[in-house]
C-alpha positions in Angstrom: -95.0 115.4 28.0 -91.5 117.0 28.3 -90.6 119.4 25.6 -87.0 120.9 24.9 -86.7 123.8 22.7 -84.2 124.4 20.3 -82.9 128.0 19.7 -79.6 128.4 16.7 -78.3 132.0 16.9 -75.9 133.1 15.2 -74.8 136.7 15.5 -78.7 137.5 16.8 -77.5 139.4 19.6 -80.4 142.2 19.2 -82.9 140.0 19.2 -82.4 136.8 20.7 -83.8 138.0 23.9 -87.1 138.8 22.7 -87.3 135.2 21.5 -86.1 133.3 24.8 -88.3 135.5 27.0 -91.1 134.3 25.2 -89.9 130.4 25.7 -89.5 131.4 29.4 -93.1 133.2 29.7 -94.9 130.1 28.5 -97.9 129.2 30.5 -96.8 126.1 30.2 -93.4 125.8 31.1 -91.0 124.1 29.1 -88.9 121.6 30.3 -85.4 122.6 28.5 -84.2 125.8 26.7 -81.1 124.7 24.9 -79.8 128.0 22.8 -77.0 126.5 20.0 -74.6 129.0 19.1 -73.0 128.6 15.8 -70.0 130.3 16.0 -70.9 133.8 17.0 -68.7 137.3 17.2 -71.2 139.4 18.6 -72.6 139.6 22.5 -74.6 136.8 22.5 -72.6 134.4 25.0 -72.4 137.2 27.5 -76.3 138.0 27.0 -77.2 134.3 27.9 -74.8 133.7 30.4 -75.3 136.7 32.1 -79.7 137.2 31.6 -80.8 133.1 30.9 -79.2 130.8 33.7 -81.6 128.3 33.1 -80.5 127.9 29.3 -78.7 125.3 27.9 -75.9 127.5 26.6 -73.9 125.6 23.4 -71.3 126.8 21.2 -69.9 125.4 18.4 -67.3 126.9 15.5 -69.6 128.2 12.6 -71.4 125.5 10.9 -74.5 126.1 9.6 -78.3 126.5 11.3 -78.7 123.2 10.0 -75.8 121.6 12.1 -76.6 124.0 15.0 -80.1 122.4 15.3 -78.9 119.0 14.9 -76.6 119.7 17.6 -79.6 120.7 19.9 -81.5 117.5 19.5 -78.6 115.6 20.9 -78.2 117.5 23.4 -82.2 117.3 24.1 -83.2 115.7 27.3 -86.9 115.0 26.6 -89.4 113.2 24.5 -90.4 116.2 22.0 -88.3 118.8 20.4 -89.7 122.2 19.6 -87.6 124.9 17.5 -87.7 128.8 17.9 -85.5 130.7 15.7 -83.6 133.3 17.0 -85.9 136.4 15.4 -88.8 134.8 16.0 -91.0 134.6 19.2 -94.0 132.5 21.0 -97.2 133.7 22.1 -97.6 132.3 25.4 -99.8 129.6 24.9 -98.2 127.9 22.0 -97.0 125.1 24.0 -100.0 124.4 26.5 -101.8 124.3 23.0 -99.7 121.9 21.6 -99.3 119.7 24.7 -103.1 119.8 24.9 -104.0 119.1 21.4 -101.2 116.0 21.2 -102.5 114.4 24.3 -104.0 111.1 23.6 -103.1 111.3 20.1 -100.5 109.3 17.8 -99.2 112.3 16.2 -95.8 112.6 16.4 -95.7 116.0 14.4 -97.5 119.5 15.3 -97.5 123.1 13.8 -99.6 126.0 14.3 -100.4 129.2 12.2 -98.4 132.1 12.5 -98.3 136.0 12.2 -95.8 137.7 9.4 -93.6 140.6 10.3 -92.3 141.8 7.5 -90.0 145.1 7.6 -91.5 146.0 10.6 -95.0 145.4 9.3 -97.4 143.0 10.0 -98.3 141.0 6.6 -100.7 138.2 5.2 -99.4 135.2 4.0 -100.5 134.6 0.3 -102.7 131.5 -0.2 -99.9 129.0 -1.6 -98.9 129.3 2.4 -101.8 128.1 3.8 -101.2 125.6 6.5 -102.5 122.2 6.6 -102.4 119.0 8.7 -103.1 115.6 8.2 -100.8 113.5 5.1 -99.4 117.2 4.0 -96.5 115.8 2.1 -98.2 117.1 -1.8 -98.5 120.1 0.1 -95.3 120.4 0.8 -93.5 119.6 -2.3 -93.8 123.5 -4.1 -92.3 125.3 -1.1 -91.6 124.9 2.9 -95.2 123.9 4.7 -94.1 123.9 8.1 -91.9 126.8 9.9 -89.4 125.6 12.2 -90.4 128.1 15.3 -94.0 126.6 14.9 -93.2 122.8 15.2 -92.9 120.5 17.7 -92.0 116.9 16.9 -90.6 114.0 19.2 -87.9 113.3 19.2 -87.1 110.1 18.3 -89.1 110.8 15.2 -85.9 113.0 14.3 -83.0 111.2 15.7 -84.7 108.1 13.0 -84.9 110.5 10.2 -80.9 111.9 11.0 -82.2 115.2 11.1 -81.5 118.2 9.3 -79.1 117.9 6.0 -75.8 119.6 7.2 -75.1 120.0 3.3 -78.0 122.1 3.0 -77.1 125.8 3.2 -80.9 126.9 3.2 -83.9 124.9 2.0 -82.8 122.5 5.5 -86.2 122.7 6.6 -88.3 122.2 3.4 -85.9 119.0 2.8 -86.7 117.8 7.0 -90.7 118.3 6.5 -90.5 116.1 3.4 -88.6 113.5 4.5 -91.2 113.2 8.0 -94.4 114.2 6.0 -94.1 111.5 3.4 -93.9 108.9 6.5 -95.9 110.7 9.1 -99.1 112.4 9.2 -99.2 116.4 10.9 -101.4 117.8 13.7 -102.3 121.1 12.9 -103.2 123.9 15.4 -105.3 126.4 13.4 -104.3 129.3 15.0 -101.4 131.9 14.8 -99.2 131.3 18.1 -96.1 132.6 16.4 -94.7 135.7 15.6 -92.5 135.0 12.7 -90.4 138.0 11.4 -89.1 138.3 7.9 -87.3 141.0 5.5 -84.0 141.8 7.2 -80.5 141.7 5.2 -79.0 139.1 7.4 -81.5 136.1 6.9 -80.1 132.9 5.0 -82.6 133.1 2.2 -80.9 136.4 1.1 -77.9 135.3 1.2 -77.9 132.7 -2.1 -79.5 132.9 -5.4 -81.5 130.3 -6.6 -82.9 129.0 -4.1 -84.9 126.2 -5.9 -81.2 124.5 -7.0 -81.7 123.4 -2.4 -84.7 122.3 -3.3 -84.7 120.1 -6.4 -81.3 118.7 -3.9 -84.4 117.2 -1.4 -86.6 116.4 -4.2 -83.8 114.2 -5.6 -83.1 112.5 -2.7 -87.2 112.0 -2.0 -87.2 109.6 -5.2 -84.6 106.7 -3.3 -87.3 107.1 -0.1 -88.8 103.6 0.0 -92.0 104.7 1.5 -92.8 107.1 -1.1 -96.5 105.7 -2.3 -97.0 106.2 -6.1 -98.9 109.0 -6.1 -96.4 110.8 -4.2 -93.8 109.7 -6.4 -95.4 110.8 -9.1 -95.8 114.5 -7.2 -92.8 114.2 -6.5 -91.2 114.0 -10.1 -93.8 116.8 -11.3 -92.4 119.1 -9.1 -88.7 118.3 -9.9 -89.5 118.5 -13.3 -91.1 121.8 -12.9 -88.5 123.5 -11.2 -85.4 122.3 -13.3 -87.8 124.3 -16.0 -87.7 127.1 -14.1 -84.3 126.9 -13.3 -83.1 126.3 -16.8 -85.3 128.9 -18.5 -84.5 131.3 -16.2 -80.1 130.7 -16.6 -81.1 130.7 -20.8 -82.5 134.2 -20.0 -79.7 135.0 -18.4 -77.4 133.2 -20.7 -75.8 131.5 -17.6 -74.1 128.3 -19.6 -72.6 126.6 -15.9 -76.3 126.7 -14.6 -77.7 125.0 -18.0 -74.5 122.6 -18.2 -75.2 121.9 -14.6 -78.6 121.2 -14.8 -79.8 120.4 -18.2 -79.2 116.7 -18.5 -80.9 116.2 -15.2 -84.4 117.6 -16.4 -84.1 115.5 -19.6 -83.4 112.7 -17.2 -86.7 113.7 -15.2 -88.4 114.5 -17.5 -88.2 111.0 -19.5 -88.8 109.2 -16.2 -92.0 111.2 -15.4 -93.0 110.0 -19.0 -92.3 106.7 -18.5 -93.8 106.2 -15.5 -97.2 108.2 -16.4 -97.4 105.7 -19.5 -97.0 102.6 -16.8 
């Protein structure tokens, strides 16, 4: 099984080498470290080039991790793709364990559990994060149930799918796991082989308010998939429907009139279609 890993940095300088030493003290090596930089100004070229020969070393004018990933699996020369973020690191085992678990199997998606760093402190992930396998896609309708720097998935799988949404500032991932969970089932690796950190002022998710307007965007698009069997259909408009509310309420708080102009008609739209099809 030949595994490529996909690293986007962007301005990660600091911490970029803690994450590709742990790809590169795998006990199971993998096969191709491609690092995707989107557009940096800081050192990280020169730390690559000059620490990682055997990276993949990309650069690209400043896109998006989205487009910096998507760039990656093109560039892949192997069967799987697995994705490390740039502030995040491996345990050493993580891929044996996936290549062990996968073998034999159909599966053509695999996670694993995680630690949480948050501000420098090790945290526990509240129970709406709780990681599952099997047809996950229910699951992964309120929020994001797989983390990028934990998955593997082949690659093919993703070229199929057209990857990540390029017009997705942030939410990317929760919209790619919906997309592949509603058509594939997950193998799940109950065990933390991650270090994921969180909390610091540079990460994406601080960076834009609302972050639910990203993912009623994927939820939208989720009604035209074909596959989508009825009952996720019907999950699917719940949770639409749901966070509209949320989004809505929240802007009439905060008398925000372009939020409710934007979004009000939509969740009468929604909200009529969920009522129609429940009565069906």
């Amino acid at each position: 099984m030949r595994v490529a890993v996909v690293v986007p940095a962007h301005n990660r300088y600091p911490v970029l080498g803690r994450a590709l030493d742990s790809v590169f003290h795998q006990s199971s090596p993998v096969d191709q470290c491609i690092v995707v930089d989107d557009g940096s100004t800081d050192e990280t070229e020169v730390l690559v080039r000059r620490s990682y020969p055997k990276v993949t070393y990309l650069k690209q004018q400043h896109q998006g991790v989205s487009a910096a990933r998507n760039l990656g699996i093109e560039r892949a020369r192997a069967d799987w793709v697995a994705f490390l973020d740039s502030d995040d690191y491996w345990l050493p085992c993580k891929l044996e364990s996936q290549r062990q678990a996968l073998a034999g199997t159909d599966y053509a998606i695999c996670h694993t559990d995680e630690n949480w760093i948050r501000r420098g402190r090790r945290v526990h992930p509240m129970r709406k994060h709780q990681k599952r396998g099997g047809w996950i896609y229910q699951y992964c309708l309120p929020l994001c149930a797989i983390s990028p720097s934990t998955s593997m998935v082949r690659r093919d799988v993703l070229v199929a799918a057209g990857g990540f949404d390029e017009t997705l500032p942030v939410c990317e991932d929760y919209d790619l796991w919906l997309r592949l969970c509603a058509r594939y089932p997950v193998l799940y690796i109950n065990r933390p082989l991650v270090t994921r950190y969180g909390g610091h002022n540079d990460q994406l998710s601080a960076q834009y308010w609302g972050m639910d307007r990203f993912r009623i965007a994927a939820l939208e698009k989720m009604l035209d998939v074909p596959e989508l069997s009825p009952k996720d259909r019907h999950g699917t408009l719940e949770t639409l429907v749901a966070k509209l509310n949320i989004l809505v309420g929240g802007a009439r708080k905060r008398g925000n009139d372009f939020v409710i102009d934007t979004y009000q008609d939509r969740l009468m739209r929604y909200e009529e279609l969920l009522f129609q099809e429940g009565a069906t």
